[in-house]
C-alpha positions in Angstrom: -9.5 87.5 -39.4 -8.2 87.9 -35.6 -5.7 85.4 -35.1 -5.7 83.2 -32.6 -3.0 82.7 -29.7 -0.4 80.0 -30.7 -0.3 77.7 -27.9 -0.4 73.4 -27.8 -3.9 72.5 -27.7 -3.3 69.6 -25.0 -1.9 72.5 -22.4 -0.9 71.2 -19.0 -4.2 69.6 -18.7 -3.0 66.0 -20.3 -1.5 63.9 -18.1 2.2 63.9 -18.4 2.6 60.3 -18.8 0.3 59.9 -20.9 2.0 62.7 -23.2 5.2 61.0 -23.1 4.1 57.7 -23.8 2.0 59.2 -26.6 5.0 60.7 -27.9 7.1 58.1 -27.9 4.3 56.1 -29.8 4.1 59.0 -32.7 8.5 58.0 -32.7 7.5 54.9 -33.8 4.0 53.9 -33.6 3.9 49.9 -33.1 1.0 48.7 -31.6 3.0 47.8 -28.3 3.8 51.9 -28.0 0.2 52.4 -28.6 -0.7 49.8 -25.9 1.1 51.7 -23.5 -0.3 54.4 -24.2 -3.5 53.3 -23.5 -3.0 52.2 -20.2 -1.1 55.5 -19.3 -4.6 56.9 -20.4 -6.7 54.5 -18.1 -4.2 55.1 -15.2 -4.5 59.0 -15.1 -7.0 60.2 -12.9 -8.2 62.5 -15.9 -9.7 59.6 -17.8 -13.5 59.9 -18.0 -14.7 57.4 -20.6 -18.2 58.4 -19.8 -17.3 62.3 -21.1 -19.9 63.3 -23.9 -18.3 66.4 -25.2 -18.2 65.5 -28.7 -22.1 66.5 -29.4 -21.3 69.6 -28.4 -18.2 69.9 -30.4 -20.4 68.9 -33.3 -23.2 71.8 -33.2 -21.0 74.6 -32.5 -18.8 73.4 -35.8 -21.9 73.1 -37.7 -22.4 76.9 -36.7 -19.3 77.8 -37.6 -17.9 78.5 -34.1 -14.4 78.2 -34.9 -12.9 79.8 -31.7 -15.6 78.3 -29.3 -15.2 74.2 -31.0 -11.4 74.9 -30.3 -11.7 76.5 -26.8 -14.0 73.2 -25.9 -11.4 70.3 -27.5 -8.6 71.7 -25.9 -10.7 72.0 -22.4 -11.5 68.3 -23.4 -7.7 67.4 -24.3 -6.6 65.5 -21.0 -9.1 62.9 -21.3 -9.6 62.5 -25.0 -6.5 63.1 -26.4 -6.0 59.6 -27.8 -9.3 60.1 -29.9 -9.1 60.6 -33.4 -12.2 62.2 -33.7 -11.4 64.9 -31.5 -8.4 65.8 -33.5 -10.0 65.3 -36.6 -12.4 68.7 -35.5 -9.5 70.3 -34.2 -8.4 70.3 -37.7 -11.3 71.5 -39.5 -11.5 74.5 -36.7 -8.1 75.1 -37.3 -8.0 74.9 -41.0 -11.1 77.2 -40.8 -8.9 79.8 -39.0 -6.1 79.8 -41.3 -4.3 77.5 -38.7 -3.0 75.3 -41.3 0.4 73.8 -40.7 -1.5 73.6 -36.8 -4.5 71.9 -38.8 -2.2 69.3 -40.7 -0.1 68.4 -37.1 -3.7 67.5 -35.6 -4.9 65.5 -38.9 -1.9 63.8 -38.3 -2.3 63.2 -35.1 -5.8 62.0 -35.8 -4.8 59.2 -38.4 -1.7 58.7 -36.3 -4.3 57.5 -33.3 -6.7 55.5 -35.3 -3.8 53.8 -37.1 -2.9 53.1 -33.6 -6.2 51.5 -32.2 -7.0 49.5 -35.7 -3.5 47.5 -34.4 -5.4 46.1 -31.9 -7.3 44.1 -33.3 -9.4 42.6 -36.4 -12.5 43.7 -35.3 -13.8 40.0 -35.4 -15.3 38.6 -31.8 -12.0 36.8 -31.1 -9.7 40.3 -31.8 -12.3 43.1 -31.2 -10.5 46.4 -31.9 -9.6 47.7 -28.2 -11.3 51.4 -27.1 -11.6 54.1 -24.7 -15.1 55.1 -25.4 -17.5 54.7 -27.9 -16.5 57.5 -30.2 -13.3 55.6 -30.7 -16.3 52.9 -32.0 -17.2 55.0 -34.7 -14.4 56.7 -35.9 -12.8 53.0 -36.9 -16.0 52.4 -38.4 -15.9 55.5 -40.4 -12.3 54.6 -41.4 -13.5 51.4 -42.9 -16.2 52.9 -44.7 -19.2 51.5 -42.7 -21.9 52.6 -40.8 -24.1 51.3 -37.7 -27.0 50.2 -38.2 -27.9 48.3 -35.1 -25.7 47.9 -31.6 -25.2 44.9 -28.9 -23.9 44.8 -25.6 -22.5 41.9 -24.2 -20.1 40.4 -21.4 -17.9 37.6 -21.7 -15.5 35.9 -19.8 -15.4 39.9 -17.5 -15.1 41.4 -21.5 -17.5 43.9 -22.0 -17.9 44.0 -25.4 -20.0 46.0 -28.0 -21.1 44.5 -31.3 -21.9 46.9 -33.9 -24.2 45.4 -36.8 -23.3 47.6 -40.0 -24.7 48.5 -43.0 -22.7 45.5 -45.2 -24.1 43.3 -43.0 -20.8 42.3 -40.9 -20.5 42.7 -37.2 -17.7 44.6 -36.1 -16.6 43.7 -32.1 -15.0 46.3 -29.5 -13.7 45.5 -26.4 -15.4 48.2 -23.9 -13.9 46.7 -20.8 -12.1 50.6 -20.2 -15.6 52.6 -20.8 -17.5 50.2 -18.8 -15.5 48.8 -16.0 -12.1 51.0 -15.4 -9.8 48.9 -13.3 -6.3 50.3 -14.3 -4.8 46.5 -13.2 -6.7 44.6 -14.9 -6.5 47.1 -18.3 -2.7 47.0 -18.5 -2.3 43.8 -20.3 -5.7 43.7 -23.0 -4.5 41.0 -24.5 -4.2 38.6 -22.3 -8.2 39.1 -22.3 -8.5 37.7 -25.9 -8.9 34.2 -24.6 -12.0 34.9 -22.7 -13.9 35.7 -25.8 -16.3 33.2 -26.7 
C-alpha cells in the first residue's frame, strides 16, 4: 500500500479564524464556542452553503477511491469543515488507507461537530437545530436514528426554516437562514431569532 503524504487535511485553505475559533471549541466545546464558530464560518469569504461536493464524495467512496475521496474533502475543507459528514468520510478514506490514528482524530472531529450543532437546538419549531447547509440536516437526523421521508420550506418572521417529516412520524425543524439568506450581521446572534418562530 503506497502511503500517503502526512499533512492536515484542512491545509491553508480554512479560514484562519474560523480554525481558531474551531479550536478553541474542540478545548471546550459549549454551545456558545460552537456558536462562534459558526459565525466565523458565515463571515469567511470561503463559505459557500450552496457547495454540493458531498455526492461526489459519496461515488468515488463507493468505488473505493481512497486517495481521490481524500484529495476532494480536503479541497472541500475551507468551506465545510464544520460538517460532520465530511469528516465522517474522511475517516472511512483514511481508515481504508491504514491512516488510523489520522482516521480516529477526524471521527472525533466529526462527533465533536454534531455534538456541537445538536446544542442548538431541540429540533422542535420553536428551537430548530441551527445549520450551514442541508447536509448538516441529515447528518443530525442520522444521529437520532431517523430518516426523511417528506421536506418543507418555510419562512417566518425573516427565518428560513426547513421542516423534515421523518419516518416516526415527528417533524424535525432547522433554521436555514445561513444556506438561504447569508447576511453575516444578521447570523451572528441566532438566537435572538428564536422569537420569530411561529
Amino acid at each position: 500500500m503506497t502511503r500517503e503524504k502526512r499533512e492536515p487535511l484542512a491545509g491553508a485553505e480554512v479560514d484562519p479564524r474560523v480554525h481558531a475559533r474551531l479550536n478553541a471549541y474542540l478545548r471546550e466545546p459549549t454551545l456558545a464556542r460552537f456558536l462562534a464558530t459558526r459565525a466565523a464560518m458565515i463571515e469567511s469569504r470561503r463559505f459557500d452553503p450552496k457547495s454540493t461536493v458531498l455526492p461526489d464524495v459519496f461515488r468515488l467512496l463507493a468505488k473505493g477511491l481512497w486517495h481521490q475521496t481524500l484529495a476532494i474533502t480536503r479541497a472541500a475543507m475551507g468551506n465545510w469543515i464544520l460538517n460532520p459528514g465530511i469528516h465522517f468520510v474522511t475517516s472511512q478514506g483514511l481508515r481504508e488507507l491504514g491512516q488510523e490514528a489520522r482516521a480516529e482524530n477526524e471521527y472525533e472531529l466529526g462527533r465533536a461537530l454534531l455534538g456541537g450543532l445538536r446544542q442548538t437546538g431541540d429540533g422542535s419549531a420553536e428551537r430548530p437545530y441551527l445549520v450551514l447547509r442541508a447536509a448538516d440536516e441529515y447528518d443530525i437526523l442520522s444521529s437520532l436514528g431517523l430518516r426523511c421521508r417528506a421536506h418543507q420550506v418555510a419562512f417566518r418572521g425573516g427565518v428560513a426554516l426547513d421542516a423534515l417529516a421523518c419516518d416516526d412520524g415527528r417533524d424535525v425543524w432547522f433554521d436555514v437562514t445561513a444556506a438561504a439568506v447569508p447576511d453575516p450581521v444578521r447570523l451572528a446572534r441566532p438566537h435572538a431569532r428564536f422569537d420569530a418562530v411561529a
